[in-house]
C-alpha positions in Angstrom: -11.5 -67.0 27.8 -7.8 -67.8 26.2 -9.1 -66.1 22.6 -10.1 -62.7 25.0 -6.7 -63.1 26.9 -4.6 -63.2 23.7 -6.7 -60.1 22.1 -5.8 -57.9 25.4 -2.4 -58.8 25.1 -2.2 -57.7 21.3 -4.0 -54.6 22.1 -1.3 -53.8 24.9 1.2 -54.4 22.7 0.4 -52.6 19.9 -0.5 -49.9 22.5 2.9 -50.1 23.9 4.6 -49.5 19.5 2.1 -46.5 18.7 2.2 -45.1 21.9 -1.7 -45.3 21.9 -1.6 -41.3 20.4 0.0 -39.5 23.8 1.6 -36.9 23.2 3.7 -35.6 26.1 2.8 -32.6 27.7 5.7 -30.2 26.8 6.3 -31.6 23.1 6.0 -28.8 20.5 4.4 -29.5 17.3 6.0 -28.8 14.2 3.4 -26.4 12.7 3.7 -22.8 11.7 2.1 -20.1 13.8 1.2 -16.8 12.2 -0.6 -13.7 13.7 -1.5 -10.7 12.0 -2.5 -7.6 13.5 -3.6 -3.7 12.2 0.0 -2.0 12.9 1.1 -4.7 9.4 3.0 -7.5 11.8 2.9 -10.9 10.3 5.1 -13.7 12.3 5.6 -17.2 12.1 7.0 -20.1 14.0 9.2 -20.7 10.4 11.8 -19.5 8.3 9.7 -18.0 6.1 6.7 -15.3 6.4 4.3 -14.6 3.5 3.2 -11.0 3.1 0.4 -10.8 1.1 -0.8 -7.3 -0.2 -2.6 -5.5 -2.9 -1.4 -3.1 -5.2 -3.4 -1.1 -7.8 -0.7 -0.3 -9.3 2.8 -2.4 -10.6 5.5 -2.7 -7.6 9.0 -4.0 -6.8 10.2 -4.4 -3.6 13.8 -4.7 -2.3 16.4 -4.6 0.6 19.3 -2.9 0.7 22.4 -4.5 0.5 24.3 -3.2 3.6 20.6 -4.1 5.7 20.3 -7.4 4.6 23.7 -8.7 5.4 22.7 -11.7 3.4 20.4 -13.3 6.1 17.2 -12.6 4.7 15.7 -12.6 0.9 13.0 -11.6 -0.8 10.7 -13.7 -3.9 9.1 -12.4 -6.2 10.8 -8.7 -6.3 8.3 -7.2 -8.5 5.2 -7.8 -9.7 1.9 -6.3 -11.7 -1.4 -4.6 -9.9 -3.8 -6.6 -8.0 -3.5 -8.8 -5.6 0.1 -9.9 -4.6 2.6 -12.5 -2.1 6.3 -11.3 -1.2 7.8 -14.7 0.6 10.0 -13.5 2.8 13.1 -16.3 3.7 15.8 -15.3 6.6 18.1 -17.9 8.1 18.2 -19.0 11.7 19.4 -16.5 14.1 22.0 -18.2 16.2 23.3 -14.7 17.8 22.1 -13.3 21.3 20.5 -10.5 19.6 17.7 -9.1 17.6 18.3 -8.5 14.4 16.5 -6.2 11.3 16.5 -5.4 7.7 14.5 -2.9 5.9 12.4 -3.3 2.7 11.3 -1.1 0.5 7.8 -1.9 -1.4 7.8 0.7 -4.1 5.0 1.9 -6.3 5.8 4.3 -8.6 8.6 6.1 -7.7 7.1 6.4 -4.1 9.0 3.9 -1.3 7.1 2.1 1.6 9.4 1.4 4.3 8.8 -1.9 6.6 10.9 -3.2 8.5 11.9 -7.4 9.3 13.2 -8.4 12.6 14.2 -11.7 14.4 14.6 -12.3 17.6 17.8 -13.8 19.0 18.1 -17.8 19.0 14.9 -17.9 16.6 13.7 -18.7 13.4 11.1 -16.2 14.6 10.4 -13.5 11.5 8.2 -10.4 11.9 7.1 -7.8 8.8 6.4 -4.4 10.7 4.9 -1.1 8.7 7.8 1.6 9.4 7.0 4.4 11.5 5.2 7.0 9.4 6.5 10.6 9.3 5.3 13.2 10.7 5.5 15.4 7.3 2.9 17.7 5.7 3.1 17.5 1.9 4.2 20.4 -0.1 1.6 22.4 -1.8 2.0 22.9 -6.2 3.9 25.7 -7.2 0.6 27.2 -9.5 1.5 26.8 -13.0 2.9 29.3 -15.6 0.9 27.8 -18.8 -2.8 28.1 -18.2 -2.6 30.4 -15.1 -5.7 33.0 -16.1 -4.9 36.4 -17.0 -5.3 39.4 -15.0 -8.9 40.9 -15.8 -7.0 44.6 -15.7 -4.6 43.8 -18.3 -5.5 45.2 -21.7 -6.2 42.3 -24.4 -4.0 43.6 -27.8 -6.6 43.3 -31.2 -4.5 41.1 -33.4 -7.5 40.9 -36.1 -6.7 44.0 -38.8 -10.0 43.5 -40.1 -11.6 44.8 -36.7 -8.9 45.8 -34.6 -12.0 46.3 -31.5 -11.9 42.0 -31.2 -9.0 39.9 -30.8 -9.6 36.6 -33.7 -11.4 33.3 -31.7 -8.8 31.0 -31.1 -8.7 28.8 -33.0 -10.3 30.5 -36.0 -9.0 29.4 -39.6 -6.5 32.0 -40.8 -5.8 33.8 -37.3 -2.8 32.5 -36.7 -4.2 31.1 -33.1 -3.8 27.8 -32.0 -6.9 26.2 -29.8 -7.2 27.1 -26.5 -5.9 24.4 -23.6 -7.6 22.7 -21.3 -9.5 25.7 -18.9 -7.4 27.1 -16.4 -10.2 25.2 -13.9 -10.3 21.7 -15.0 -10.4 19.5 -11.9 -10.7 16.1 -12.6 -10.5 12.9 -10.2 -10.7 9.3 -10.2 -12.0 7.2 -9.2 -14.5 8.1 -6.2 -14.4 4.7 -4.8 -12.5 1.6 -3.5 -13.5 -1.7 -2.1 -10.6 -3.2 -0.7 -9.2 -6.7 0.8 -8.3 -6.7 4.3 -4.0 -6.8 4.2 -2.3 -3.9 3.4 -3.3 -2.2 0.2 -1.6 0.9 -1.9 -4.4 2.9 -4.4 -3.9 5.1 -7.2 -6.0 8.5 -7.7 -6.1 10.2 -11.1 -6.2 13.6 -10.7 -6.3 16.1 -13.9 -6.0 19.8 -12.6 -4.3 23.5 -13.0 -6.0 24.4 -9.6 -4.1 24.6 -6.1 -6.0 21.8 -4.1 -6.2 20.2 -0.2 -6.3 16.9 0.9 -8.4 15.6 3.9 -8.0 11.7 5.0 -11.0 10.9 7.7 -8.8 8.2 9.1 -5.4 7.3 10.6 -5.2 4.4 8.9 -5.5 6.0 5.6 -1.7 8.0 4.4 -0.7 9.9 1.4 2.2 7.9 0.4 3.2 10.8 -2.5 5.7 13.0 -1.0 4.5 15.9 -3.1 1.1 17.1 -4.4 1.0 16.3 -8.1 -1.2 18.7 -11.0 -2.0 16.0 -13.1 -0.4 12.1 -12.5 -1.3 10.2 -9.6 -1.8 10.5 -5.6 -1.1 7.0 -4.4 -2.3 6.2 -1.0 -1.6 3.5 1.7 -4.3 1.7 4.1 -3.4 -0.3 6.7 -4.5 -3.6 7.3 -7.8 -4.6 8.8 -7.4 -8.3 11.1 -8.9 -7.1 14.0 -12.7 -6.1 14.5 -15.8 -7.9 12.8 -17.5 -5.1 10.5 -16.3 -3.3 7.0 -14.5 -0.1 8.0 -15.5 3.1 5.6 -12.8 5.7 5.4 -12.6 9.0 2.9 -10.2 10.9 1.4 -11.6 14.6 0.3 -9.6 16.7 -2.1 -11.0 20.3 -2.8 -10.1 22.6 -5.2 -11.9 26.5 -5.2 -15.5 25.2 -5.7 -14.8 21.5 -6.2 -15.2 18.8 -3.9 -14.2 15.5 -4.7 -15.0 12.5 -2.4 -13.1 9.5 -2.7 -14.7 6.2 -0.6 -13.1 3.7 0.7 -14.7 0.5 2.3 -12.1 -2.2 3.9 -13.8 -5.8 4.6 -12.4 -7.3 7.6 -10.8 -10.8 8.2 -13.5 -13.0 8.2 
């Protein structure tokens, strides 16, 4: 009976040193808390927030000075295509108010506003997607090289031999060069994307001397460019995809006279 009384006592006492594994009621964990949602808001219980994205293209991203006010900072800055992780790192906010800096992610040339915030008395940090303007891109000015000739103008014979033909371009001796590309090339590519579910900036190739529209099925789908291009790149932005449990198909159709490209695009969601 004395060996059992002397165990209970150990038990209690150790007990009493461990605290037995209670936890009280309103004590907060020290573990990091992070939420993403479609609008692009990431948040964390820390002083740091990763934003992971994908590019298909190389990128930098950056704040301005007069934004930052030295409270926040960005690593890496710039990186190559494929998949990518900003880490985001702001001090404490010890003031009674909310605080923001913009970034910029920028991909080729074109700027992707977001915007970080902190509430006041935090360590708090949020990564919004800037509002998105409201702006219709410009249509190409058609092209002085390559624009087709008007079938009423009179074609000058240049050949002395038979002054009824103009030479073949091209032909050895006639002084012609070779023709360029046909005034209705209309190249694009590529037709299709399978894509991770953060935010994601693609590339399209486009090769064309043709005036052309753009159609995006979906809201969540943007032209980034601020301009139609004749031949470069269109770059496009897609939203992230957190909420929801099935792949979301979106397309982007660009037509050009009598050409319709179709360009897919299939976003897995956050399994």
């Amino acid at each position: 009976m004395n060996k059992y009384i002397r165990l209970f006592y150990v038990l209690l006492i150790v007990c009493f040193v461990t605290g037995c594994g209670y936890v009280e009621p309103n004590q907060e964990l020290d573990a990091d808390s992070t939420e993403q949602t479609d609008a692009g808001i990431v948040s964390t219980k820390s002083n740091t927030l990763d934003f992971d994205f994908s590019s298909t293209l190389p990128w930098s991203a950056t704040i301005p000075e007069s934004a930052s006010t030295g409270w926040v900072s960005l690593s890496p800055t710039s990186g190559d295509a494929g998949d990518a992780k900003i880490v985001i790192t702001a001090k404490s906010n010890t003031t009674a108010v909310t605080r923001e800096a913009s970034m910029s992610l920028i991909i080729e040339g074109v700027s992707v506003p977001f915007v970080i915030s902190q509430p006041p008395k935090t360590s708090t940090l949020s990564l919004t997607r800037a509002p998105k303007p409201a702006t219709t891109p410009t249509p190409p000015t058609p092209p002085t090289v390559g624009t087709p000739k008007d079938p009423t103008t009179p074609v000058t014979p240049v050949n002395p031999n038979d002054p009824s033909e103009p030479p073949s371009p091209g032909t050895p001796g006639s002084g012609t060069p070779l023709p360029p590309a046909p005034d209705d090339a209309f190249t694009v590519s590529p037709t299709s994307f399978h894509l991770s579910p953060g935010w994601n900036s693609i590339s399209v190739n486009i090769n064309t001397n043709l005036d052309y529209t753009i159609t995006i099925s979906d809201s969540w789908i943007e032209l980034l460019s601020s301009t139609y291009v004749k031949e470069g790149r269109l770059i496009f932005g897609v939203d992230a995809h957190y909420h929801g449990d099935v792949d979301r198909v979106g397309t982007i159709v660009i037509k050009a006279k009598m050409y319709t490209a179709t360009i897919t695009i299939t976003q897995e969601y956050a399994r």
